[in-house]
Structure formats: structure tokens, C-alpha cells
GUTIMAR-783637 format. One record per residue (C-alpha): residue in one letter; y, x, z. Coordinates in steps of 0.2 Angstrom, whole numbers, padded with zeros to 4 digits, always signed. Layout:
# residues N
AYXZ/...
This chain:
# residues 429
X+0000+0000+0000/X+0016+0006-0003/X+0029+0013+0010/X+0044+0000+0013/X+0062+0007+0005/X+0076-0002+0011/X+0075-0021+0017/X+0077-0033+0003/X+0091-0040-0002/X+0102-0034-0015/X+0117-0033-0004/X+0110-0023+0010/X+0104-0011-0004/X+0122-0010-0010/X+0129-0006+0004/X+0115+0009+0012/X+0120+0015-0006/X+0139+0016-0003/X+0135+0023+0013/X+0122+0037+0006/X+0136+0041-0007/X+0150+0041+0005/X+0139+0056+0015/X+0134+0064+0000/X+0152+0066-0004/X+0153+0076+0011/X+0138+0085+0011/X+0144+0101+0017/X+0152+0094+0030/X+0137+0086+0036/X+0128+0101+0034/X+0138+0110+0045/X+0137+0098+0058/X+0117+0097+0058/X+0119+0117+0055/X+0128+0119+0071/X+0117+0108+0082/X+0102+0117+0078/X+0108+0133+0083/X+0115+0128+0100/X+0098+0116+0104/X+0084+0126+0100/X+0086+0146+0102/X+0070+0150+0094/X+0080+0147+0076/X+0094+0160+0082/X+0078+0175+0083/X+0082+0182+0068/X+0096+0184+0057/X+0084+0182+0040/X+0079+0164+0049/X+0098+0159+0052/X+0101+0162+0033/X+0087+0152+0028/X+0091+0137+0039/X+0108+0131+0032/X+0100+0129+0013/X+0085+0120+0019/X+0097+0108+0031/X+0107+0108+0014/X+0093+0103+0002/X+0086+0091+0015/X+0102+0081+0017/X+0104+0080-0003/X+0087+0074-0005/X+0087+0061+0009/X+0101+0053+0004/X+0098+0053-0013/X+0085+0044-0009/X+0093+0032+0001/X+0107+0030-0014/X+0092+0026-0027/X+0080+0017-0016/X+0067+0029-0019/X+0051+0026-0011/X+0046+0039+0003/X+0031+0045-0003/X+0038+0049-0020/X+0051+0062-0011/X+0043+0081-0010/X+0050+0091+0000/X+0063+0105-0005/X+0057+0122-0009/X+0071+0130+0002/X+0064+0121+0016/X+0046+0122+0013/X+0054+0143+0011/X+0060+0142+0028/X+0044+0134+0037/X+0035+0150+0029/X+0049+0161+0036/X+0046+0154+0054/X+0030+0157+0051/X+0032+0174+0049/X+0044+0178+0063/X+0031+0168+0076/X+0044+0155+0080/X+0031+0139+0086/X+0029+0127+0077/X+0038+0114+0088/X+0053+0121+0086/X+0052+0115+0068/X+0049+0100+0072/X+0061+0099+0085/X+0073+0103+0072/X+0068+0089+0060/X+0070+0076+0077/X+0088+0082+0082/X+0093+0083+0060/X+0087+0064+0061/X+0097+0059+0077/X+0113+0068+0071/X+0110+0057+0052/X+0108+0043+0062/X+0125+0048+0071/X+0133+0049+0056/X+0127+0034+0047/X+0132+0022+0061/X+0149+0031+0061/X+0151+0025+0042/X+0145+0008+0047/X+0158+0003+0058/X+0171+0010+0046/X+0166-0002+0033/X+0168-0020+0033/X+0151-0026+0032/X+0148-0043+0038/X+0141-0043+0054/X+0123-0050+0047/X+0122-0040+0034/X+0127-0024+0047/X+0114-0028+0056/X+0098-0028+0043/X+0109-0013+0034/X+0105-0003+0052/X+0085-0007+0054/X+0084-0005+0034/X+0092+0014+0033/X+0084+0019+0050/X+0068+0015+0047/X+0073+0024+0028/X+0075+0037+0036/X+0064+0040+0051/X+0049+0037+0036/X+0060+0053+0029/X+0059+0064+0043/X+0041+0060+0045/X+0035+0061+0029/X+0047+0079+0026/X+0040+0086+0044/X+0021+0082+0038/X+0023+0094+0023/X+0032+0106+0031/X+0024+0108+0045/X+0008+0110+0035/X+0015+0124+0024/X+0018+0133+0042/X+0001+0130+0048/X-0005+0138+0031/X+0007+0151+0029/X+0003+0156+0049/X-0015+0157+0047/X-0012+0169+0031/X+0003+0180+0040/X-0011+0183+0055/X-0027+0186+0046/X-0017+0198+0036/X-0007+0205+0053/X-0024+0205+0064/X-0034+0214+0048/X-0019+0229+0049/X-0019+0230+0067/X-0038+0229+0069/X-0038+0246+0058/X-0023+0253+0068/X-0034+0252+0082/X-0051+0258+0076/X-0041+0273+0071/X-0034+0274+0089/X-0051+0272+0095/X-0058+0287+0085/X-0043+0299+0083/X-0048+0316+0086/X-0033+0324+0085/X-0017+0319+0099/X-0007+0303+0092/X+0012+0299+0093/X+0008+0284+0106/X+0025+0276+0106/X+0022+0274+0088/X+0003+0264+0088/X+0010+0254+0103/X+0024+0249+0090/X+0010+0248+0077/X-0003+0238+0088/X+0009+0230+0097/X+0000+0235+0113/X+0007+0245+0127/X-0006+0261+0124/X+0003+0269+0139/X-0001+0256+0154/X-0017+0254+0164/X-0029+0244+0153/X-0049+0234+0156/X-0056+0234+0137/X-0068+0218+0134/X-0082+0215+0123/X-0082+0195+0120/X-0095+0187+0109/X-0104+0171+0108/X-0122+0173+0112/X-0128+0161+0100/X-0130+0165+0084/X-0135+0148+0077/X-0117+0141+0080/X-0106+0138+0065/X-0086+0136+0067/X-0070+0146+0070/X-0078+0159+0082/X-0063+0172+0081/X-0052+0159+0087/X-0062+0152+0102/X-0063+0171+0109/X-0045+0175+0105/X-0042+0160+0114/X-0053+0162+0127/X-0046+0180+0131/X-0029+0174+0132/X-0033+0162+0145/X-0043+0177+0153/X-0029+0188+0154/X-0016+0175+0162/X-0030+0170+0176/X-0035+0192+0179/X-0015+0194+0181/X-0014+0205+0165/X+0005+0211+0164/X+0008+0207+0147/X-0002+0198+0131/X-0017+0205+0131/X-0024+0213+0113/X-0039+0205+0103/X-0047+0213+0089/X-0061+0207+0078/X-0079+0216+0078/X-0086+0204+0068/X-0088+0186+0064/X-0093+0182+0082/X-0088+0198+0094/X-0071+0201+0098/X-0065+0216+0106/X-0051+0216+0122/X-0037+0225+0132/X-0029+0216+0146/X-0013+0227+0150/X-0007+0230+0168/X+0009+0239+0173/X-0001+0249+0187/X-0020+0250+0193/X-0028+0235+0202/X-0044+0237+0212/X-0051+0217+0209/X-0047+0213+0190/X-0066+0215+0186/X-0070+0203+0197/X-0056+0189+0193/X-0064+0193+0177/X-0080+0190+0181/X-0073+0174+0191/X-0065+0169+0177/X-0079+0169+0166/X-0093+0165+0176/X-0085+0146+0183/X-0080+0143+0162/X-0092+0131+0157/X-0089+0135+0139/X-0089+0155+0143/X-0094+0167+0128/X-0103+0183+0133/X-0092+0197+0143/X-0093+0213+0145/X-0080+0223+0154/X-0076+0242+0157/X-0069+0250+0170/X-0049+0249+0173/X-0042+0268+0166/X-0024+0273+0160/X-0014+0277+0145/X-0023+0285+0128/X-0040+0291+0136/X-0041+0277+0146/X-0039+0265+0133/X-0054+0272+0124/X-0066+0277+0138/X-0064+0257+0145/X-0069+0251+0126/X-0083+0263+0126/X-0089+0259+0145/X-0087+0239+0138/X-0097+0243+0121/X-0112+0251+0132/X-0113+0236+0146/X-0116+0224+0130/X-0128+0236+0124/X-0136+0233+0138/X-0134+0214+0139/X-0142+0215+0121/X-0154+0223+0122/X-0160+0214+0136/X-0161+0201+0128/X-0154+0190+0141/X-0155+0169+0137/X-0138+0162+0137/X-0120+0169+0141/X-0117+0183+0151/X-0107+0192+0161/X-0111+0211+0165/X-0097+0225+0169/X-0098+0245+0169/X-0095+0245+0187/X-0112+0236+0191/X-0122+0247+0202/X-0132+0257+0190/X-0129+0250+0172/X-0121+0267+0167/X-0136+0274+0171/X-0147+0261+0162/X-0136+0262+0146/X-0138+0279+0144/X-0157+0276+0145/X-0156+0263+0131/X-0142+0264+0118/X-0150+0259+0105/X-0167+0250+0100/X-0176+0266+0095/X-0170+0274+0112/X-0175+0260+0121/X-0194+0261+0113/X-0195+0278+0120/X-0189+0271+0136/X-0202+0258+0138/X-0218+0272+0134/X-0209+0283+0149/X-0208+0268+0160/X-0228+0265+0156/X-0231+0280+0160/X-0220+0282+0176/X-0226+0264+0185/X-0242+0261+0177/X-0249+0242+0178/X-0232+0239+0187/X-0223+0238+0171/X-0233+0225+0164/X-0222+0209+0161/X-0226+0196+0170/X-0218+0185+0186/X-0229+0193+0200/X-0223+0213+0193/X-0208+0207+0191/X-0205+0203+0211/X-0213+0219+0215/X-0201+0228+0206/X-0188+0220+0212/X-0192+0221+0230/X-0196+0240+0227/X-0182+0246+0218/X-0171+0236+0231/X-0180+0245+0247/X-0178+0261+0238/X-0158+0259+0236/X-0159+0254+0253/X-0165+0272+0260/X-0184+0266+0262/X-0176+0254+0276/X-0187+0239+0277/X-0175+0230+0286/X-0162+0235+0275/X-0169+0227+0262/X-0177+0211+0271/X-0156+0208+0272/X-0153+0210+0254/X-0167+0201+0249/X-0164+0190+0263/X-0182+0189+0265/X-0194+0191+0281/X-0198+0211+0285/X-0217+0208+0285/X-0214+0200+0265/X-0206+0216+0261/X-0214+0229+0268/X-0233+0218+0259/X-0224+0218+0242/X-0220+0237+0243/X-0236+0241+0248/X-0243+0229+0232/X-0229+0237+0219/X-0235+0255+0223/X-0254+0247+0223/X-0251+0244+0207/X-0243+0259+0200/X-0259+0266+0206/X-0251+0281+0214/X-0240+0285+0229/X-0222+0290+0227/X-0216+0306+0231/X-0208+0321+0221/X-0207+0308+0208/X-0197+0296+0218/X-0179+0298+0204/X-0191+0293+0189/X-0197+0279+0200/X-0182+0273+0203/X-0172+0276+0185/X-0190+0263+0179/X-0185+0251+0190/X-0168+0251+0184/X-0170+0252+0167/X-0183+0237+0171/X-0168+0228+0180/X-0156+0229+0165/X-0169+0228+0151/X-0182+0218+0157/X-0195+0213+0143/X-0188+0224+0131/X-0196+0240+0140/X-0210+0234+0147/X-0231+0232+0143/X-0236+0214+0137/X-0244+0206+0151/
């Protein structure tokens, strides 16, 4: 069905044209006003030099075709938006000004029309019937106007601002990979400028990915999202950075203007109570160049880790977690984690096998032995009864056939490697 024009009647129609031709006749005028209100309400437009010449054209060009339209009677949906102001929606775009403030801008060029229009209409002499079907006609004319205009723009922004930041994220994802891997000293003022990143603060690198690989939709965007959200609850100092690793891994800096001892944990807080949570892994918190590198590394080896465990679900699994440092090291990789299940058959014997019954005695001995050999000690971690502990100690080392003694470092870096790996490097049961 076709949008309503104007109300219908021929007289109402001459008179919104007299008015429409009456404003166009002042069409700089008008411009100016609208021009000047922009500026003071909405500071975002004011940014940028380049935006503030863009904006009076596309007021301009706006005005002209709006009322035109209103002189001619011409049906909304016919009206295209001007180029200069489909121009300037791409130049917000650009420059990161939201999106709001666009549209804001269309609402407050509408009320100030309005404004003018009504101004026009108590000048004339209309009679007072008439005035009043002339005021619903041309308002509703031009409210379908402003909607019809902020559609199309706005959907130039939205494709213009997706291009802008693929384009942006793709340049700063190589500034940062050649950061990452820079063997020489690098002017680090000038890749903060470049990345956009303070390189000289105290940073916690990230490794965010979604743990299903079956799932289909805007991953990048979910974990950019995601680590945003992350940042603001962990305290970070300023935006945090996101690059992308691939279709569904994201890596992550949160920024902080001096060391803080619990941002793993909010972190881990963070993540852990998110019902929609991807997969974390952090690295420790370290400053400036070095640091920024060796925290990304530390979060690169604790996914490792949470890969090649193969753990169901999403996960959350930090450098700092007793003994992972050590466990990557022993696995890094697939083949290195073949060899390490062979010496982990060999080092606990049956105990290795995968099944429930090992798996508690391997947890209740590799918990007693980072305990000091204290039963009691680890009765409280496991918050079992003393007896239960000290029996399944007794079955684990019955199992590995052997008693521990001189061997006791092996038997412990087994355990761990089973306590981080799991059925990756251990014997079908």
C-alpha cells in the first residue's frame, strides 16, 4: 500500500505547497539554523573538522529534497536519500562517532522543520479549518521524511562501519603479530599509536574462543563483545585490545595503569558466573613490551593445555594455576603429548590406565604428595576422612606396582600431566 502524501483536499495541498516554497526560498537560511543546532546539541558531530564540513551540505541537500517533496506532493518512498548525506553517514562512520548521534541529528533537524513550518503558518492567513488539517497533513509529511531518510542512512553507516573495522581490525591484527614476534627493539610509542593500545602499561593477554565448533554465526563479534564486557567488570584502565586468531579464537590485552594482584581471578569470576561464557585462557599480569608478549605466550600455552585436554564444554584455565606451566611444557603439542603419555605408562604403570577408579587414585595421590606426604593435610584438601586417604594411597601405589622413592619428581610431574591432560595421555582402560 502506498505511504500517505499530504491529506486530501486540494486546498490543503496548495497551501503546504506555498509554505514548502516560501522555506525553499530561504534555504540557506534554514540551513544555518538546523546547521547551528546540531553543533551545539550533539558534540559527537563537532569531533572532527572533515565531519563539520560534511554536515552543512548534507543538512543542505536534505532540506532541498524534503521540501521539494512537500511542494510536489511526492510520495515518501519515491524520495532517495541525497548522496552528500548518505557521504556524511560514511564519514561518521569512519571517525567512530555512534550511530545515535546520527540519528539524533535527523530528530532535532525534524523538530527545528517543524519549528519553522508552524512559524510560516501563523504568518499566513489560512482559515482556521484548513490550518488545522494543513498542520497534521505536513507533520505527518514529514516525520514519514525523517523516517524514511534516517532508515537509509543509517543503514549506509552500519555497512560502511562494518567495512571501516574489518579493514581497521585486519591492519591492526598484523601490527600486532609483528609486535608479537619482533626480534629486534621497536619504537613503542609508535605501535601504541599504530595498535591503538597502550604497549607501555601493565597488561593480562587472553585467549577467547568458543569451544564448540559446530556453532555457525558472528563468532568474532560475540568474543569481541564478550571481552569488552570482561575488561569493564576485571577493572582494566582503558579499552582493552581484541585481535582475531581465527574464525572462532580471539586474542586479548586488558590494559591497567599499574600491577594488580586479583585481576585473574575477577577474570575468572567474570567468566565462570557467564552463562554464555566462551573458553578463557589468561596469562599472568607483566609490563610494558616484554610483558605484553610473555602474558600472550603464558595465555597461548594454558589453551594448549585446555585443548589438548580435551575438556567437554567451556573453560576457564589461567598460567598462574598451580602447576600448568609445568604441564604445558610437557605437552605443547599433539606429538609432544604422545611421548608424554608412553613416559607416563612407564612412570605409573596400571595407574595410568583411564578409567573412574585410577582416576581418584591419582588424584588423592598427587594431592597427598603436594601436601608434603601429610595425610592429614590432604584429608583437608580433599575434605575427606584420613583413613580414605591414607587406603587410596596405599591402592594408587598398589597399582603402580612399585613404591615411590628416588623417583618421587617423575611421579609427581605424571600426576600432573594426568591432571591437566587427562585421557589424552593416558592407557585405554
Amino acid at each position: 500500500m502506498e505511504k500517505p502524501r499530504l491529506a486530501s483536499g486540494v486546498e490543503v495541498k496548495h497551501y503546504a505547497a506555498e509554505v514548502a516554497t516560501r522555506l525553499h526560498e530561504r534555504l540557506s537560511a534554514v540551513t544555518a539554523e538546523i546547521n547551528r543546532a546540531l553543533e551545539e546539541q550533539i558534540p559527537d558531530l563537532r569531533r572532527d573538522p572533515r565531519i563539520l564540513e560534511l554536515l552543512w551540505p548534507s543538512i543542505k541537500d536534505n532540506v532541498d529534497t524534503m521540501l521539494q517533496a512537500l511542494r510536489y506532493d511526492i510520495p515518501v518512498e519515491r524520495v532517495e536519500a541525497p548522496t552528500t548525506a548518505l557521504d556524511y553517514a560514511r564519514r561518521l562512520a569512519q571517525h567512530g562517532v555512534p550511530v545515535h548521534a546520527l540519528v539524533r541529528a535527523y530528530r532535532l533537524g525534524q523538530r527545528r522543520i517543524n519549528e519553522l513550518i508552524f512559524a510560516e503558518l501563523r504568518a499566513a492567513d489560512i482559515p482556521d479549518a484548513t490550518r488545522v488539517a494543513l498542520i497534521e497533513a505536513m507533520s505527518a509529511a514529514i516525520f514519514e521524511y525523517i523516517d524514511w531518510m534516517s532508515q537509509q542512512v543509517v543503514t549506509v553507516y552500519e555497512d560502511e562501519r562494518e567495512r571501516w573495522l574489518e579493514a581497521q581490525n585486519s591492519l591492526r591484527g598484523v601490527r600486532v603479530r609483528e609486535i608479537l614476534v619482533a626480534a629486534k627493539a621497536i619504537d613503542v610509542d609508535a605501535a601504541t599509536t599504530s595498535i591503538r593500545y597502550p604497549l607501555r602499561w601493565h597488561h593480562v593477554a587472553l585467549v577467547i574462543w568458543n569451544p564448540d565448533q559446530a556453532a555457525d554465526g558472528d563468532e568474532l563479534a560475540w568474543l569481541q563483545s564478550f571481552l569488552r564486557e570482561l575488561a569493564d567488570a576485571a577493572g582494566a584502565d582503558a579499552s582493552p585490545l581484541f585481535v582475531a586468531a581465527d574464525r572462532s579464537c580471539g586474542w586479548g590485552w586488558l590494559p591497567f595503569r599499574a600491577a594488580a594482584e586479583d585481576v585473574v581471578a575477577r577474570v575468572r569470576q567474570f567468566a565462570v558466573n557467564r552463562r554464555d561464557s566462551p573458553s578463557v585462557a589468561i596469562g599472568t599480569m607483566a609490563n610494558g613490551v616484554d610483558g605484553f608478549r610473555r602474558s600472550h605466550r603464558e595465555a597461548q600455552g594454558a589453551r594448549g593445555v585446555a585443548i589438548l585436554g580435551n575438556r567437554s564444554g567451556p573453560s576457564v584455565i589461567a598460567a598462574s594455576d598451580p602447576g600448568l606451566s609445568i604441564a604445558a611444557r610437557l605437552g605443547g603439542s599433539p606429538s609432544s603429548v604422545a611421548g608424554t603419555r608412553d613416559w607416563v605408562a612407564r612412570v605409573l604403570g596400571d595407574l595410568a590406565c583411564d578409567d573412574e577408579n585410577d582416576a581418584r587414585l591419582r588424584e588423592t595421590l598427587r594431592v597427598y604428595l603436594s601436601c608434603g606426604s601429610s595425610y592429614k593435610q590432604a584429608a583437608e584438601q580433599l575434605n575427606m576422612h584420613f583413613n580414605s586417604v591414607k587406603y587410596r594411597v596405599g591402592r594408587a601405589v598398589a597399582r603402580r606396582g612399585r613404591e615411590i622413592g628416588s623417583d618421587r619428581l617423575e611421579v609427581e610431574l605424571a600426576l600432573l600431566a594426568c591432571h591437566w591432560y587427562g585421557s589424552a595421555v593416558l592407557q585405554p582402560s
